[in-house]
DRENKEDO-724499 format. One record per residue (C-alpha): residue number from 1; residue in three letters; x, y, z. Coordinates in steps of 0.5 Angstrom, whole numbers. Example, Ala and Ser with C-alpha at 12.3 -4.5 7.8 and 13.67 -1.06 7.14 Angstrom:
<nodes>
 lumdo pafi     X     Y     Z
     1  ala    25    -9    16
     2  ser    27    -2    14
</nodes>
This chain:
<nodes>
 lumdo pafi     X     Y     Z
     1  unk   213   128   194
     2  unk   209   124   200
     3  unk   211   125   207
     4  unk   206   121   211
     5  unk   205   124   218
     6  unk   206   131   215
     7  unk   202   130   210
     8  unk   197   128   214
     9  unk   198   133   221
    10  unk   201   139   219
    11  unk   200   140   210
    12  unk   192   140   211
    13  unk   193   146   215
    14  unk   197   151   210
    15  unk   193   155   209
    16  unk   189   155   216
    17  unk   187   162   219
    18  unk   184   158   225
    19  unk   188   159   232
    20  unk   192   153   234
    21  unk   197   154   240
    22  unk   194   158   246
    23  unk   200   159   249
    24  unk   202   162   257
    25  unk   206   168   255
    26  unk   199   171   251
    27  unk   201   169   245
    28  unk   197   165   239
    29  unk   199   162   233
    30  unk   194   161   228
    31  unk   195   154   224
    32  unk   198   157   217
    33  unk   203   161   222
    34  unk   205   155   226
    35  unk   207   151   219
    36  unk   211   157   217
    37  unk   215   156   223
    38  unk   215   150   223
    39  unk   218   151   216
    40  unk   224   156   218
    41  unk   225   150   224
    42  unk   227   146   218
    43  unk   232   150   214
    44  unk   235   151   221
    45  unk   235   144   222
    46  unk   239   142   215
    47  unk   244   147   215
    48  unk   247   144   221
    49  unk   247   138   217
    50  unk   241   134   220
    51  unk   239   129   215
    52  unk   233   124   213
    53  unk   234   119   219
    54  unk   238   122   224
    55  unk   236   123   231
    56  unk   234   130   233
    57  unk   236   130   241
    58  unk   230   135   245
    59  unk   230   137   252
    60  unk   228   144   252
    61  unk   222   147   255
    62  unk   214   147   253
    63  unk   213   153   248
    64  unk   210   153   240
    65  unk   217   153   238
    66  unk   219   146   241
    67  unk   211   142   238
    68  unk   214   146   231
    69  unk   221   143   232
    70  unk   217   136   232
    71  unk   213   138   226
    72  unk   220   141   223
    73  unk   223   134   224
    74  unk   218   130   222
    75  unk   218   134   216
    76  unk   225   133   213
    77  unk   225   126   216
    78  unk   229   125   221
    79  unk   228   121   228
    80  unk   224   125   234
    81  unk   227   124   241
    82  unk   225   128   246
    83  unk   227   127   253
    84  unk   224   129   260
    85  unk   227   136   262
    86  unk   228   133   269
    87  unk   234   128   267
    88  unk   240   130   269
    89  unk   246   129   266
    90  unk   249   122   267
    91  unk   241   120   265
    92  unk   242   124   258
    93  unk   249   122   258
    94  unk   246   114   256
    95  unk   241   117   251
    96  unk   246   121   247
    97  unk   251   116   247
    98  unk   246   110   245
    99  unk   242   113   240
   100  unk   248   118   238
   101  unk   243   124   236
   102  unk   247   129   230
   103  unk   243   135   234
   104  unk   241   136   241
   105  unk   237   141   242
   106  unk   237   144   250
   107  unk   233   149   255
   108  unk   240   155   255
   109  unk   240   154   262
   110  unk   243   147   261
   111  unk   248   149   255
   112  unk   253   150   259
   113  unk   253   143   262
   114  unk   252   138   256
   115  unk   256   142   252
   116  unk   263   137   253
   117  unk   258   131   251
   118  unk   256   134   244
   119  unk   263   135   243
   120  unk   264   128   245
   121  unk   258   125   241
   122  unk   260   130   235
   123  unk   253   133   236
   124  unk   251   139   234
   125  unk   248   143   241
   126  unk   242   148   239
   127  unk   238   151   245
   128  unk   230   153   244
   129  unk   228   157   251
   130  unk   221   161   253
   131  unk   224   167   248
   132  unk   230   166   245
   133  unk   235   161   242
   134  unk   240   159   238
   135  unk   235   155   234
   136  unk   230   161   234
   137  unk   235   165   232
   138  unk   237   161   226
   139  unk   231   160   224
   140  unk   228   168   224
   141  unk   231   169   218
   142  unk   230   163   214
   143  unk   224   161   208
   144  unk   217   160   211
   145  unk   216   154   207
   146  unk   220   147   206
   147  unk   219   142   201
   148  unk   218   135   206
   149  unk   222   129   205
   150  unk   220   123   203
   151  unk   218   118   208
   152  unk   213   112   207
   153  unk   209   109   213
   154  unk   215   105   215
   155  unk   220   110   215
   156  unk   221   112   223
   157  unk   219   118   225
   158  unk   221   118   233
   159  unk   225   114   238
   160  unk   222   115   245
   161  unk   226   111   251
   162  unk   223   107   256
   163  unk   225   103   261
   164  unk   224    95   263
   165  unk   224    93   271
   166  unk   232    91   269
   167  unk   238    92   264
   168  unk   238    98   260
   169  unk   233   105   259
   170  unk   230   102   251
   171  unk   228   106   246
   172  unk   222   105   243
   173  unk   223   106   235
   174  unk   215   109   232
   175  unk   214   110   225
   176  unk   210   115   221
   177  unk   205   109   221
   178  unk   205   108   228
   179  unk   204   115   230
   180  unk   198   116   225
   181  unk   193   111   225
   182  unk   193   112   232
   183  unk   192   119   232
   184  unk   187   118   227
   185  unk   183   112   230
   186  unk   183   116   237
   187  unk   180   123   233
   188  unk   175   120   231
   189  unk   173   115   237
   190  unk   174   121   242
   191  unk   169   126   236
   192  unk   175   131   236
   193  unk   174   136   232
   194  unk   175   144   230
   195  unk   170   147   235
   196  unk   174   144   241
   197  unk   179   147   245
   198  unk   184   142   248
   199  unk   187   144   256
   200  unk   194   141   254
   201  unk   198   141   262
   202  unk   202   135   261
   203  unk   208   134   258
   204  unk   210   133   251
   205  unk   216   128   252
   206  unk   213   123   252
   207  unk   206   119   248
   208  unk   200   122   252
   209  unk   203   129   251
   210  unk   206   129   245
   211  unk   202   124   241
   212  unk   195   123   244
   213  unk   194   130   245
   214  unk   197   134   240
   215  unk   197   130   234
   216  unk   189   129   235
   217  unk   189   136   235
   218  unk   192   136   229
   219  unk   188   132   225
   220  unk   181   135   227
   221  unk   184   142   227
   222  unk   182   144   235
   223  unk   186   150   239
   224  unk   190   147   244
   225  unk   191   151   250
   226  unk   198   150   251
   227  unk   199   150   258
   228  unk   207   149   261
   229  unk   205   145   267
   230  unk   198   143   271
   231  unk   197   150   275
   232  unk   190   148   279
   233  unk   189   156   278
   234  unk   190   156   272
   235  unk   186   150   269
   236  unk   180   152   273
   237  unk   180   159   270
   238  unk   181   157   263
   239  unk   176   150   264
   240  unk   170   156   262
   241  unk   172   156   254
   242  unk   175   150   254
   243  unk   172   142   251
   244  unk   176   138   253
   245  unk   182   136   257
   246  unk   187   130   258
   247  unk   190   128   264
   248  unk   194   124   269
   249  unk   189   122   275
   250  unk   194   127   279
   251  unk   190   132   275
   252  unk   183   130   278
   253  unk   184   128   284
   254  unk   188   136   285
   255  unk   181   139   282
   256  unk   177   135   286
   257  unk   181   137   292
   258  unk   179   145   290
   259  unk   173   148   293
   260  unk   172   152   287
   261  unk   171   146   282
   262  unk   164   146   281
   263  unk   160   143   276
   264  unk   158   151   273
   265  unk   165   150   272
   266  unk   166   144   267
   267  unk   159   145   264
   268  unk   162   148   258
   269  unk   167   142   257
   270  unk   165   135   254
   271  unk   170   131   255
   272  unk   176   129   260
   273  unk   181   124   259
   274  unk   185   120   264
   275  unk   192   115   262
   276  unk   199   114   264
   277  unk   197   112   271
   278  unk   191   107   274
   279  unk   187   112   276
   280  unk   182   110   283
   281  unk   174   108   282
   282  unk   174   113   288
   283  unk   176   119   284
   284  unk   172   116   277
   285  unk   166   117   282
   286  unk   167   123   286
   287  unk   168   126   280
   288  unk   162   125   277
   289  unk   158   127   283
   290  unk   161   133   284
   291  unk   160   135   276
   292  unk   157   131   272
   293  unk   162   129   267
   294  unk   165   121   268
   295  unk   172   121   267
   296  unk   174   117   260
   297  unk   179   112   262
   298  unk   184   109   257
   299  unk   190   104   256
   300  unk   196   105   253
   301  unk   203   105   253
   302  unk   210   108   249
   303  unk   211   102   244
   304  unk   204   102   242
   305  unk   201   109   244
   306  unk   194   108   245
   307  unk   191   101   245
   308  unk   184   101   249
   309  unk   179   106   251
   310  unk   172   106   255
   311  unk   167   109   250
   312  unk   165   116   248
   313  unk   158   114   247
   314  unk   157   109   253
   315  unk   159   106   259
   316  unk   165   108   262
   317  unk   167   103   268
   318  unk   170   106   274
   319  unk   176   101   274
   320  unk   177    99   267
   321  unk   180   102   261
   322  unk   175    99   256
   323  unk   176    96   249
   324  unk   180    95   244
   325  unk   181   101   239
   326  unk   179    99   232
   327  unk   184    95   229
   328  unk   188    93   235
   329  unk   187    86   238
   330  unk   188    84   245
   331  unk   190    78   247
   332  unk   190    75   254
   333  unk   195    70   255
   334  unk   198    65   260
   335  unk   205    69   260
   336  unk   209    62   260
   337  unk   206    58   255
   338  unk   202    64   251
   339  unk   197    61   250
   340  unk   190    64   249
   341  unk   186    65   256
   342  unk   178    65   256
   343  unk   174    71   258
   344  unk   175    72   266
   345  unk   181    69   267
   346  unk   187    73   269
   347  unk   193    74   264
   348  unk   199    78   260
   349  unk   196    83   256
   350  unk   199    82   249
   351  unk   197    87   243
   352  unk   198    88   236
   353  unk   196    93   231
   354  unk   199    99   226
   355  unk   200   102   232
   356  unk   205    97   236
   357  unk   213   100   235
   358  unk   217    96   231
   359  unk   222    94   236
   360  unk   228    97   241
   361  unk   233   102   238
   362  unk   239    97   237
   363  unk   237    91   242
   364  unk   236    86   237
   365  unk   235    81   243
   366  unk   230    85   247
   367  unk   225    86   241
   368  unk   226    78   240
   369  unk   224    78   247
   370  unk   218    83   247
   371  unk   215    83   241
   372  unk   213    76   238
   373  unk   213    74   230
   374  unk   206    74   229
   375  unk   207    81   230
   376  unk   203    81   238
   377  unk   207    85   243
   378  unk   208    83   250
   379  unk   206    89   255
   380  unk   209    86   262
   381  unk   201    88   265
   382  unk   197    84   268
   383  unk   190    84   265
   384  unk   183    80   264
   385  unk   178    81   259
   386  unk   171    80   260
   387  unk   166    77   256
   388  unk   164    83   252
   389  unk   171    85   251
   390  unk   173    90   257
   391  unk   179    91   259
   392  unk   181    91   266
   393  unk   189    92   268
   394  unk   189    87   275
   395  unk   197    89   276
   396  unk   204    89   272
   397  unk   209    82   271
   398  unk   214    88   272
   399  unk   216    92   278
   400  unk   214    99   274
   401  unk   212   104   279
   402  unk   208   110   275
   403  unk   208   117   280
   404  unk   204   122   277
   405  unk   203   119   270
   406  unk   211   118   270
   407  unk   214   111   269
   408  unk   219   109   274
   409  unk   223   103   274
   410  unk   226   101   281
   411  unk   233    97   278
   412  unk   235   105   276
   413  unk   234   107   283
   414  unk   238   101   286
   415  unk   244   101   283
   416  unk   244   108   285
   417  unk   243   106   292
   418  unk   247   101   292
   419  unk   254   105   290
   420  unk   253   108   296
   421  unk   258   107   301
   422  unk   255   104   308
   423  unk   249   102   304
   424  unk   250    93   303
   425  unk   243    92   299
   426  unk   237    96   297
   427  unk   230    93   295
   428  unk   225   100   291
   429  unk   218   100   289
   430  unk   212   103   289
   431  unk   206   104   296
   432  unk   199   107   293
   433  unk   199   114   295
   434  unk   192   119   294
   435  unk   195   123   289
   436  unk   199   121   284
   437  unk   197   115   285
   438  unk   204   111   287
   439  unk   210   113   292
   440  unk   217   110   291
   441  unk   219   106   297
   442  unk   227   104   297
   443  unk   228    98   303
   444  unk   235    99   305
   445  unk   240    94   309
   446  unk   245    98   312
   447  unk   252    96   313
   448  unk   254   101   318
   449  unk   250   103   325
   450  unk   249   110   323
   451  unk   247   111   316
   452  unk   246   118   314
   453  unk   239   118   310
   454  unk   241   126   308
   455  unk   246   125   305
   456  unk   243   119   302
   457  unk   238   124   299
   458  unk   244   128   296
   459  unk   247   123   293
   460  unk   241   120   291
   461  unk   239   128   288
   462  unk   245   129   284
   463  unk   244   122   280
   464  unk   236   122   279
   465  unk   231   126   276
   466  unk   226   129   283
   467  unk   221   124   280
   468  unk   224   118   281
   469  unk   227   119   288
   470  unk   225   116   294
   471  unk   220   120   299
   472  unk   221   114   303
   473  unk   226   110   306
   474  unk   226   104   310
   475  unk   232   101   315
   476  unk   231    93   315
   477  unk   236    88   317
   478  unk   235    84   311
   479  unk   231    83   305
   480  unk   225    79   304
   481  unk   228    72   299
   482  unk   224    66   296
   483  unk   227    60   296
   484  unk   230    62   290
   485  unk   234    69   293
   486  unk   229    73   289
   487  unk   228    79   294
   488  unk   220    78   295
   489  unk   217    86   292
   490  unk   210    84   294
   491  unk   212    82   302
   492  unk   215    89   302
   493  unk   209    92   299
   494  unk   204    88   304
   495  unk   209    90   310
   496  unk   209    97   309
   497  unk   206   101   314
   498  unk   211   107   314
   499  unk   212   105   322
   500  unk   219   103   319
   501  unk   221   109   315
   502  unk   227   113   317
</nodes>
C-alpha cells in the first residue's frame, strides 16, 4: 500500500542501524529505532480515534518523540499541525477552532489550561513532554510496527498556519507531494548525505525547521544533533564533529559576536545554511572573513517550502537568494496587470512548482486571491531577477515583519493595542535591528495625557507570544496618512530614530 511521504522518508530506514536523533538529554535514537517509535505513536494516535484526514493539533516541546509523532502522522494519513510553543491561549484558541483538530497534543505543563478548549472542539487532549506524557505512555505498551495508509500525492499531509498583513491567521494546506519533491530537490542540491551530521537548533513548528532540515536528513540518511534551542555554548562545542548547520541570520551574527568562533572551529563543517530572514551582505562577509566558510543564503516560504537557493558549487552573493530550484519557475510580475517584467526590473515574485501548497484551509476567496489558475502563487515580496537568473528580495508588498526567522504580522499587533483603553490608534512595523534582523515598533496616538506604556506591556503580554510584542513604543499625536487615509508605514520607518520612544 503506497504512503508516499512515508514511503519515501521514513519506510528506507527499517532496518537502519545508524544513529539519527542525537538529542540534549544524551540519548540517541538509531534510524530502525526511531520508526518503531514512531510506529507505537501511531497506534496511540488511532486508539483515540484519529482517522486518515484529521488534524493532529502539536504544541509540545522539541524531543524525538514529537519528530516521531510527525512521522506517526504522516503514516496513518492525518494532517500535521503544529504550532508555535510560545502562542498563548486565545492564539491556539483561533487554530483549534478553525482547523477543528480530533487530537491536541500538548507541553503537560499547559494541559491544564487548554483543557476546556478540547472539551469544547470535542478534541481529544494528549500531552508529550521532555520525559513523560500521556501520549508516551500509551504508546509504550504498544506494536513497534504499523501497516500505513494509503495516501497519493495529493493527499494532504500537513496545514501550517500563516499570516497576511490583514484578516485572519490562514492555513496553508501541504500535500505528501508538496513536502516530497521539495526535500528531494534540496537534498540533492545541498549533496546531503549519510556522512553529514546536521546541527538542528531551530524550531520544528514551522518549515525551515521541520521540512527543510528534518526531511533532507531523512532522505539522505544524516544524524541530526537535536538541539531544543540556539545556545551559543552549546553550537560552538558541537561545531567539531558536525557538516552542516541551518540557521536563521540571528544564529550567525551571535556566532560572529563569540570570541571563541574560529576558523579551527568550523573546519570540520561543510555547509552552513541561512533562511526565514533577510540575512545582512555585512554578516555574509564577515562570516566568511573569520572562517572561510560563505553562508549559503535561500528563499522560501510556508505555502511553498523552498523556492530558491544560491548554489553549493558556485558563487554564493552576499545579498541575494540565488536561483530557482530545479522545476520551480519564478516569474517577476508588474503586481497590477501580472504581466511578465524583464530581467532587472523590480516586481512581484510569483512562483510555481510540486512544492507550491494548494491553497488556505477554508478560505476559498483568499486562495482565489493568492493563487493563480495557471497554478503561480503570489508571494506578496518584492523581487528582481538578474540577467543570469539570480534572485534578489528588494522588499515585501506587505508589512510583514520577520524577527529572528519568525513571521510578524502588524494587524495582529494593532487590534490588540487598539482594545486598549486610552489608546485611540495605533500603527506597528518593523525597524532593522543587528541581530535578529527587524524589532517591532508599535507608533501609538493616545487619547488620554498619561497613558501608562507598563501597563500596556502587560496587556499586551497576556495576549501576544514574547515574539510578537513590541520592544519599542512611540507616542504621536497622529499618524502619517496618504490623501487616501492609508496610515503611511514607510514615513513611520523613515522617521524613527528611537528619539520618540517611550
Amino acid at each position: 500500500m503506497t504512503n508516499v511521504l512515508y514511503d519515501a522518508l521514513f519506510l528506507p530506514h527499517k532496518n537502519n542501524p545508524s544513529l539519527f536523533l542525537d538529542s540534549d538529554d544524551a540519548s540517541s535514537l538509531p534510524y530502525a529505532d526511531f520508526i518503531k517509535r514512531a510506529a507505537q505513536i501511531a497506534h496511540a494516535l488511532v486508539d483515540v480515534g484519529v482517522l486518515p484526514g484529521d488534524r493532529v493539533l502539536v504544541q509540545a516541546p522539541k524531543t524525538s518523540d514529537t519528530v516521531a509523532l510527525y512521522a506517526a502522522t504522516v503514516q496513518l494519513g492525518a494532517i500535521y499541525l503544529p504550532l508555535n510553543n510560545a502562542y498563548t491561549l486565545e492564539e491556539v484558541s483561533y487554530f483549534v477552532r478553525d482547523a477543528q483538530p480530533s487530537v491536541m497534543v500538548c507541553d503537560p505543563k499547559n494541559q491544564h489550561e487548554l483543557t476546556p478548549l478540547a472539551k469544547e472542539q470535542r478534541a481529544t487532549l494528549l500531552t508529550l513532554g521532555h520525559e513523560e506524557g500521556t501520549l508516551q505512555t500509551a504508546a509504550n505498551t504498544k506494536p513497534r510496527a504499523f501497516e500505513p495508509v494509503e495516501c497519493g500525492p495529493d493527499s494532504l499531509a500537513a496545514l501550517l498556519y500563516t499570516s497576511g498583513t490583514t484578516g485572519r491567521s490562514k492555513g496553508a494546506m501541504l500535500t505528501h507531494k508538496n513536502l516530497l519533491s521539495n526535500a528531494q530537490v534540496l537534498t540533492q542540491l545541498w549533496q546531503m548525505s549519510e556522512h553529514d551530521r546536521l546541527l538542528h537548533a531551530l524550531p520544528i513548528f514551522h518549515t525551515h525547521g521541520l521540512f527543510v532540515a528534518l526531511n533532507t536528513s531523512l532522505i539522505a540518511g544524516a544524524t541530526v544533533r537535536l538541539m531544543e534551542k540556539f545556545d551559543i555554548d552549546a553550537i560552538q562545542n558541537e561545531l567539531p564533529q558536525s557538516t552542516v548547520l541551518m540557521g536563521v541570520p540571528t544564529f550567525y551574527t551571535r556566532l560572529l559576536a563569540s570570541p571563541g568562533f574560529t576558523k579551527t572551529l568550523t573546519s570540520n563543517m561543510r555547509l552552513f545554511v541561512s533562511g526565514s530572514a533577510p540575512l545582512l551582505a555585512d554578516t555574509h562577509v564577515t562570516f566568511y572573513e573569520r572562517t572561510g566558510h560563505r553562508i549559503l543564503e535561500r528563499y522560501g516560504m510556508t505555502e511553498t517550502n523552498m523556492i530558491t537557493s544560491n548554489p553549493y558549487d558556485g558563487k554564493r552573493v552576499a545579498g541575494t537568494v540565488g536561483y530557482a530550484l530545479p522545476g520551480t519557475e519564478v516569474n517577476i510580475t508588474n503586481s497590477e496587470t501580472g504581466n511578465t517584467l524583464p530581467a532587472g526590473e523590480i516586481g512581484s515574485i510569483e512562483v510555481r512548482g510540486d512544492h507550491v501548497f494548494q491553497g488556505y484551509w477554508n478560505m476559498p476567496e483568499k486562495t482565489a486571491e493568492e493563487l493563480r489558475e495557471n497554478g503561480f502563487f503570489i508571494t506578496g515580496d518584492l523581487g528582481v531577477l538578474d540577467s543570469d537568473g539570480r534572485l534578489s528580495i528588494v522588499g515585501r508588498s506587505k508589512d510583514l515583519i520577520i524577527s529572528g526567522g519568525y513571521n510578524i504580522y502588524p494587524k495582529e499587533i494593532e487590534d490588540v493595542l487598539n482594545e486598549i483603553e486610552g489608546i485611540n490608534e495605533s500603527a506597528v512595523f518593523g525597524v532593522p535591528h543587528s541581530d535578529f534582523g527587524e524589532s517591532v515598533v508599535a507608533a501609538i496616538v493616545p487619547s488620554v495625557p498619561d497613558l501608562d506604556l507598563d501597563k500596556v506591556r502587560e496587556m499586551i503580554g497576556q495576549k501576544l507570544a514574547r515574539f510578537k510584542q513590541p520592544q519599542h513604543y512611540a507616542l504621536m499625536e497622529a499618524l502619517p496618512r496618504n490623501t487616501m487615509g492609508k496610515v503611511q508605514k514607510t514615513v513611520l520607518r523613515a522617521g524613527y530614530d528611537g528619539a520618540a520612544e517611550a
